[in-house]
C-alpha positions as CSV (number, residue, x, y, z in Angstrom):
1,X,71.7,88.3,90.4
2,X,70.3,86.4,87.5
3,X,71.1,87.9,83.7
4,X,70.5,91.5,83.8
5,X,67.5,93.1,82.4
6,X,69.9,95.7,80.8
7,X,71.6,93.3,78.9
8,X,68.5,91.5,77.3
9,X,67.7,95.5,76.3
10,X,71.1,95.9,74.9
11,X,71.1,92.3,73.6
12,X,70.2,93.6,69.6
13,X,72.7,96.3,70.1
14,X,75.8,94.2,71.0
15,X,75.0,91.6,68.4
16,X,75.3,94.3,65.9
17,X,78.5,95.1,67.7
18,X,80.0,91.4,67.0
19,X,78.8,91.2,64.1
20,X,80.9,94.0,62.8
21,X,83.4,93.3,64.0
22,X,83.2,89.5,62.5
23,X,83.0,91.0,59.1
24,X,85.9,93.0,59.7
25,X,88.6,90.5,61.4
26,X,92.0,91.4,62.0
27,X,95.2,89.7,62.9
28,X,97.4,89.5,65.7
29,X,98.4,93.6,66.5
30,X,97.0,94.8,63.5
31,X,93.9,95.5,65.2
32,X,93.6,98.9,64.4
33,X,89.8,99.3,63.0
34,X,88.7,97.3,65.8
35,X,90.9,98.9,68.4
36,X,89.0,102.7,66.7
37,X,85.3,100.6,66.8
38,X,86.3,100.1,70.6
39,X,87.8,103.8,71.6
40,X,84.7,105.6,70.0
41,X,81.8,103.7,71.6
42,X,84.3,103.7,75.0
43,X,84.4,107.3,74.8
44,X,80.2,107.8,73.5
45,X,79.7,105.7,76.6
46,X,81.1,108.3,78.9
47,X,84.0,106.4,80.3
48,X,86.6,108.6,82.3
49,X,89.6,108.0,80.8
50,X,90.3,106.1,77.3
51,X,93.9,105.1,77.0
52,X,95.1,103.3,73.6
53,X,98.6,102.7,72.3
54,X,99.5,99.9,75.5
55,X,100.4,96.6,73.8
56,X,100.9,98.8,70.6
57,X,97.1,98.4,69.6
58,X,95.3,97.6,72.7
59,X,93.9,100.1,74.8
60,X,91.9,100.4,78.2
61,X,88.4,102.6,79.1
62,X,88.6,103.7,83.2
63,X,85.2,103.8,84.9
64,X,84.8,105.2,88.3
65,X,81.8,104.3,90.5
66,X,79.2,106.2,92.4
67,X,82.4,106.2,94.7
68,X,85.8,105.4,95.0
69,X,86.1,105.3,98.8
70,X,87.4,101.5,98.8
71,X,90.2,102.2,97.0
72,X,89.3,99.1,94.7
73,X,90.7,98.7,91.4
74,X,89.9,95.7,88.6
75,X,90.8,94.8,85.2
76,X,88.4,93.1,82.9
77,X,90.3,91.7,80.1
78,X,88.7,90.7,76.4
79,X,90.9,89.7,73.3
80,X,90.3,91.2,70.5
81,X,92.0,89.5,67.3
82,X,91.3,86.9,65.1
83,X,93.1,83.7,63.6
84,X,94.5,83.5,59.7
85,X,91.6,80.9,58.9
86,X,89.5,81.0,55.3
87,X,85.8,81.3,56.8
88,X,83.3,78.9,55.7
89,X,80.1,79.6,58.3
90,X,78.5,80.8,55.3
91,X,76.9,83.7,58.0
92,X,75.5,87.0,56.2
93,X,78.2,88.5,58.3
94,X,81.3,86.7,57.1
95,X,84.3,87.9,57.1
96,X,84.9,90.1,54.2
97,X,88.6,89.9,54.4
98,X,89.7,86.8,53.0
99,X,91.9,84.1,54.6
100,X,90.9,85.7,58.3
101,X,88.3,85.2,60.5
102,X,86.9,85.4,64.3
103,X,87.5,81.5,64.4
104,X,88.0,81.6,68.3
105,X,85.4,84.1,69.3
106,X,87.4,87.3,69.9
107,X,84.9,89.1,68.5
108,X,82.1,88.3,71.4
109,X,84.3,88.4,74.3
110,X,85.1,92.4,72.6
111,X,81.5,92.7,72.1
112,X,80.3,91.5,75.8
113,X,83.1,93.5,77.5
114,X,81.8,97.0,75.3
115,X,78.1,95.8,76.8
116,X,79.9,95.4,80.1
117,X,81.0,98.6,80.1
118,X,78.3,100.1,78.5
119,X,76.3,99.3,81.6
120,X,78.4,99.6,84.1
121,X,79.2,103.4,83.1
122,X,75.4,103.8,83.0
123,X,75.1,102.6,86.2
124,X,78.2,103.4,88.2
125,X,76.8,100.7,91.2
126,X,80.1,100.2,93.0
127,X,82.6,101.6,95.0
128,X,86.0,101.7,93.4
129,X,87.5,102.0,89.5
130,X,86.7,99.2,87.0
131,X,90.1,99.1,84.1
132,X,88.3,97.8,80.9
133,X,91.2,96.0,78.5
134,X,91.3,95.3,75.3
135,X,94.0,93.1,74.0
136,X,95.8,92.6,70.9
137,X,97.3,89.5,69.5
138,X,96.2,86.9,71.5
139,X,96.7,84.1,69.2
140,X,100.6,83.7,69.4
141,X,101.7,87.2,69.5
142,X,101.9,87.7,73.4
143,X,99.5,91.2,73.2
144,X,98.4,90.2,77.2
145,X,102.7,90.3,77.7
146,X,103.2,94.1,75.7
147,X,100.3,95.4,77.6
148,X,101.9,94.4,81.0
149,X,105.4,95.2,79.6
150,X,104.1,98.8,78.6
151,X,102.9,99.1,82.8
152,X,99.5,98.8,82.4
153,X,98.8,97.3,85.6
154,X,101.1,100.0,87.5
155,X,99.7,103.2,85.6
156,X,96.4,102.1,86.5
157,X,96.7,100.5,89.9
158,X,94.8,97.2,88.8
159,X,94.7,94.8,91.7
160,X,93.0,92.5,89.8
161,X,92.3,90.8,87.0
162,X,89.4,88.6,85.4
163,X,89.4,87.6,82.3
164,X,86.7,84.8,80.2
165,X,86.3,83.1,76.6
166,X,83.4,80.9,75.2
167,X,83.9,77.3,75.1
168,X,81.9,75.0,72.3
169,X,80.1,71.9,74.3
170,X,79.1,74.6,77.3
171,X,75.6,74.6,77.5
172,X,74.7,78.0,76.4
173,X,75.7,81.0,78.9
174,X,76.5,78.5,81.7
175,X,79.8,79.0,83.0
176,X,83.0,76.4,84.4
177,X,86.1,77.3,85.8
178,X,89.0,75.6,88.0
179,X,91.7,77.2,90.4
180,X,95.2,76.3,89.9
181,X,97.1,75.5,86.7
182,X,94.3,75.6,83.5
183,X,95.6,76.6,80.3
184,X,99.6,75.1,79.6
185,X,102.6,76.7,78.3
186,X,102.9,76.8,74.4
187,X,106.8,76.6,74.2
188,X,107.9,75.6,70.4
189,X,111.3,73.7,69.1
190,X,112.7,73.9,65.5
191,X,115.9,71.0,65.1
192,X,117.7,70.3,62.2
193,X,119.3,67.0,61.9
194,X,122.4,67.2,59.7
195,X,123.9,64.4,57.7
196,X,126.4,63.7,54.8
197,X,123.5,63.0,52.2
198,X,124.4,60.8,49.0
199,X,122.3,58.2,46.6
200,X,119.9,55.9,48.0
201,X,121.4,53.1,46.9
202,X,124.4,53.4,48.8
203,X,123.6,54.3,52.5
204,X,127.2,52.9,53.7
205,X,128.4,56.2,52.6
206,X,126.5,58.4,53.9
207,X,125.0,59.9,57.7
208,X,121.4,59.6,57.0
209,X,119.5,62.3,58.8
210,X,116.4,60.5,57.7
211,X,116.5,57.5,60.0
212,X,118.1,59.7,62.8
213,X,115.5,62.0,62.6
214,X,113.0,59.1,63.1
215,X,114.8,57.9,66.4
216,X,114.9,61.4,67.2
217,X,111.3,61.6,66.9
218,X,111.0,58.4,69.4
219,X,113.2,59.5,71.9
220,X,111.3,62.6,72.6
221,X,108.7,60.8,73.8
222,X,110.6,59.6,76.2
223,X,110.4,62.9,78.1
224,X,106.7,62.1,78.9
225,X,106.7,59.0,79.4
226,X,109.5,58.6,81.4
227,X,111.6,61.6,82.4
228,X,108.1,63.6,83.8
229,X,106.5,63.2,87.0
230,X,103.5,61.0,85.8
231,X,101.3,63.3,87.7
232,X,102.3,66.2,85.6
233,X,100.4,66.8,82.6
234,X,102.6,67.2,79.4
235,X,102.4,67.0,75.7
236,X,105.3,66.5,73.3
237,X,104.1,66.8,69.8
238,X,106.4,66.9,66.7
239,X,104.2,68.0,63.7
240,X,106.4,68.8,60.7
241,X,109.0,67.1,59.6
242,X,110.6,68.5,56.4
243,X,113.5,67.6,54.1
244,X,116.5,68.9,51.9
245,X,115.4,66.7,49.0
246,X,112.4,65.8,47.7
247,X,113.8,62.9,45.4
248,X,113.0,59.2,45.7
249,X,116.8,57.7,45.0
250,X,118.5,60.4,47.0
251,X,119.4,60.3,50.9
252,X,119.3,64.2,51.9
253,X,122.1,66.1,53.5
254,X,119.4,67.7,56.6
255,X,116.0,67.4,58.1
256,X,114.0,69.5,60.1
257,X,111.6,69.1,62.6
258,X,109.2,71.6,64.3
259,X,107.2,70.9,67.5
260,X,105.3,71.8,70.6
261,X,105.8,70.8,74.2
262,X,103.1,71.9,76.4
263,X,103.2,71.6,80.6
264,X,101.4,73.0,83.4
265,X,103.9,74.0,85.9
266,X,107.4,75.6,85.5
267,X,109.5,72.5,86.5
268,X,108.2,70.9,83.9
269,X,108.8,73.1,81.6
270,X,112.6,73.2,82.4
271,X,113.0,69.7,82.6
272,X,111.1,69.3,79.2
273,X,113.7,71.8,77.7
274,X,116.7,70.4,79.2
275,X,115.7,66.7,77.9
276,X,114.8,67.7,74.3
277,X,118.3,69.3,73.8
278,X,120.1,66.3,75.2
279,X,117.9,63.5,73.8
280,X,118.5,65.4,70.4
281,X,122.1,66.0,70.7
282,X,123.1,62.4,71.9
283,X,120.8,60.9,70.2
284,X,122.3,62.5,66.5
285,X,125.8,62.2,68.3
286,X,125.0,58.3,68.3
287,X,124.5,58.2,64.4
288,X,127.1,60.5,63.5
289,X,124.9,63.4,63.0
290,X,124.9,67.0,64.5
291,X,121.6,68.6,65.9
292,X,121.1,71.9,65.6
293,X,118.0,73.3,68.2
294,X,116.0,76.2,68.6
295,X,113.6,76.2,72.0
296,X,111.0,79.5,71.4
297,X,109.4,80.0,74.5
298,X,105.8,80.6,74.4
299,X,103.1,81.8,76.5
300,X,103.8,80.6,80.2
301,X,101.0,78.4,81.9
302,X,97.9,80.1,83.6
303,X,96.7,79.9,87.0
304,X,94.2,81.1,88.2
305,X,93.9,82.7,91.9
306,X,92.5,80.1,94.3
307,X,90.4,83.5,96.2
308,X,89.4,85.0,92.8
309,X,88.2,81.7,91.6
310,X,85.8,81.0,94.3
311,X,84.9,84.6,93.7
312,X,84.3,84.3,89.7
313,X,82.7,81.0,90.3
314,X,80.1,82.3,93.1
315,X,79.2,85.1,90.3
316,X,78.8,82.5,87.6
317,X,76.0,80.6,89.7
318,X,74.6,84.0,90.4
319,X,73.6,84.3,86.8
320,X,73.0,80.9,85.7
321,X,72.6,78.9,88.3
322,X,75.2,77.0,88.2
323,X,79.4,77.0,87.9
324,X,80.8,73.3,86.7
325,X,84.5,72.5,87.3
326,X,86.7,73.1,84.3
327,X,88.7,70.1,83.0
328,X,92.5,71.1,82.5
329,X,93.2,72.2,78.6
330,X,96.6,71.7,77.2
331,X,95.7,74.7,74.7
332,X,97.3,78.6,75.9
333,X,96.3,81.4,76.9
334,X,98.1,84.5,77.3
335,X,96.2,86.1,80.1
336,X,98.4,83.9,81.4
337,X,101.0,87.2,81.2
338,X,98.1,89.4,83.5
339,X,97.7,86.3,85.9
340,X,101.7,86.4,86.9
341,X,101.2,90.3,87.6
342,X,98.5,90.4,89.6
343,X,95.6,87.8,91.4
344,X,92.8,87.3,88.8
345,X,90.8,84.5,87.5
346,X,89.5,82.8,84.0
347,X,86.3,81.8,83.2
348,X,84.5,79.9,80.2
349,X,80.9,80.7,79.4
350,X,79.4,78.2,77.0
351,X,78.9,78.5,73.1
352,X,76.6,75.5,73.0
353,X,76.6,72.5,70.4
354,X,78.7,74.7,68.1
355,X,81.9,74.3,66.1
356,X,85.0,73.9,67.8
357,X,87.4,77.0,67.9
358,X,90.2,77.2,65.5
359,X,88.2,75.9,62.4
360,X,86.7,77.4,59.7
361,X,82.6,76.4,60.6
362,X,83.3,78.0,64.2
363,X,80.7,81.1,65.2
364,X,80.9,82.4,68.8
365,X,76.7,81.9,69.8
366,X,75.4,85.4,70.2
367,X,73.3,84.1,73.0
368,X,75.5,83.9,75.2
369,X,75.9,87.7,75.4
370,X,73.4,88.3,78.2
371,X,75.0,85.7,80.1
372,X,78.8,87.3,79.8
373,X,78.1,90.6,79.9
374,X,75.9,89.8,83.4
375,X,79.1,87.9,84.5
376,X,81.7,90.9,84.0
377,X,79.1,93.4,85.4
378,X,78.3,91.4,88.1
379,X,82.3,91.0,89.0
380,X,82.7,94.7,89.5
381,X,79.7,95.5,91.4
382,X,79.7,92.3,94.2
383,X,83.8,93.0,94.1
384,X,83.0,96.5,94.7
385,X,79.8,97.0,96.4
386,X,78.3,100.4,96.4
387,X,78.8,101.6,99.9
């Protein structure tokens, strides 16, 4: 099963599709144009059932096959907003509203699913149900959680779920994918140090949040390097650090810090927690200073299936030829939310020598449609052959 014929025929068609909807981005769940693009051509494409209002503004298109015999039902899961980023591609199809764009390619992975579907309504080669999905807020607002919340996967019957995104330095519509952990949890800490502030020239009278801050900075590190199994991978990153004064003679009263901690498995992640608060605490204890944290828990880490891997990964080669194995990526994912439900698997498919995601000269690689689209399709029908 090499790149469908279909798709290279459709191939003008769904471009015009992306690029729509890359001159019309919108953020996190306020993906209501896009989520209306999707429902009308779901509907023109004769899908059975068209469902909106799960997640708030995501929505799902139900496809039956020839037959339903097997009893089979899968999700295929594409993402659909887009990142609060000033575009500088300098594309005739740029964004058109300012200070967003498609900078992580949520606009292709919509456009390949719609082709997806688009064929595999045509075609209706399998036995069982395929549950097209279409997520909202993606990029830090937990849609892939709402949807699940809302019963998406009990109303209807999903078994399993596959989801994919386009990965700059992948040659071009070639595919890699590992089992196990691959995209980390994204949990987030906010503390505030605070001191007795007073002039710079004389410390002796005051609890300087400034140098506490800095060996709290240094002691989270620590949790890494010597509180985690060294097999584990984790990150501890604290990237803002902002004061109560912005003088040069004057020692401030507070400082706050802001930070990610990212880890692959959920013991980890507790133990990650449970040493930031006490290496903060003690740590401003131990300079007379009071630490005041905030853990926001993010997206959890995803795993794929070890059976739906192998499955995903046997498709891939199918189409191009060839499935590498994906390195582990400390960046998340909240399919991650659809992968605790039910069994499933996540795929990347190659954008080529482009721009890295999450910047403003990014541009998912429209020729990696043929190759996407011919990887969802060919999911539902070797899945589900047709009896």
């Amino acid at each position: 099963m090499p790149v469908k014929n279909r798709f290279a025929e459709l191939l003008p068609e769904i471009t015009e599709w992306r690029h729509d909807l890359h001159e019309n981005p919108e953020i996190l769940f306020d993906t209501v144009r896009t989520a209306q693009v999707v429902e009308e051509k779901l509907k023109t494409f004769g899908c059975d059932e068209v469902v909106t209002g799960l997640g708030r503004t995501g929505l799902v298109g139900v496809i039956k096959g020839k037959s339903t015999a097997s009893g089979k039902v899968i999700g295929l899961r594409a993402d659909m907003d887009a990142l609060p980023i000033l575009e500088n591609t300098g594309v005739d199809y740029a964004s058109k509203t300012p200070g967003a764009m498609h900078a992580c390619g949520h606009d292709g992975h919509t456009a390949m699913l719609l082709g997806a579907a688009k064929y595999l309504a045509e075609t209706r080669n399998f036995d069982g149900t395929v549950v097209v999905i279409f997520q909202p807020a993606e990029e830090g607002g937990g849609g892939g959680k709402e949807m699940c919340d809302d019963g998406m996967m009990e109303r209807f019957g999903i078994q399993e779920v596959y989801g994919m995104h386009n990965w700059p330095g992948i040659p071009t519509g070639q595919f890699a994918i590992r089992p196990g952990g691959f995209f980390a949890s994204t949990d987030q800490f906010e503390i505030t140090v605070r001191g007795q502030g007073g002039h710079a020239a004389q410390p002796n009278r005051t609890v300087d949040p400034i140098v506490t801050t800095s060996s709290v900075v240094s002691a989270l590190q620590s949790i890494a390097s010597r509180n985690a199994d060294p097999i584990q991978q984790i990150v501890v990153s604290v990237c803002s650090i902002e004061s109560s004064s912005k003088a040069f003679n004057v020692i401030p009263d507070a400082v706050t810090i802001r930070g990610t901690i990212r880890t692959m498995s959920k013991e980890t992640r507790e133990l990650a927690e449970t040493r930031l608060k006490a290496i903060a605490t003690s740590t401003c204890e131990a300079y007379g200073a009071k630490a005041e944290i905030t853990w926001i828990k993010g997206y959890p880490a995803m795993v794929n299936s070890e059976e739906q891997t192998d499955f995903a990964a046997e498709v891939a080669r199918e189409v191009s030829g060839t499935c590498d194995f994906a390195e582990v990526t400390m960046g998340g994912e909240d399919f991650a939310y659809m992968l605790e439900e039910r069994p499933g698997a996540y795929i990347l498919v190659g954008n080529g020598d482009s721009a890295n995601v999450h910047t403003p000269e990014y541009n998912f690689n429209d020729e990696a449609i043929p190759a996407g689209c011919s990887w969802w399709a060919g999911i539902a029908e070797r899945r589900m052959p047709a009896a």
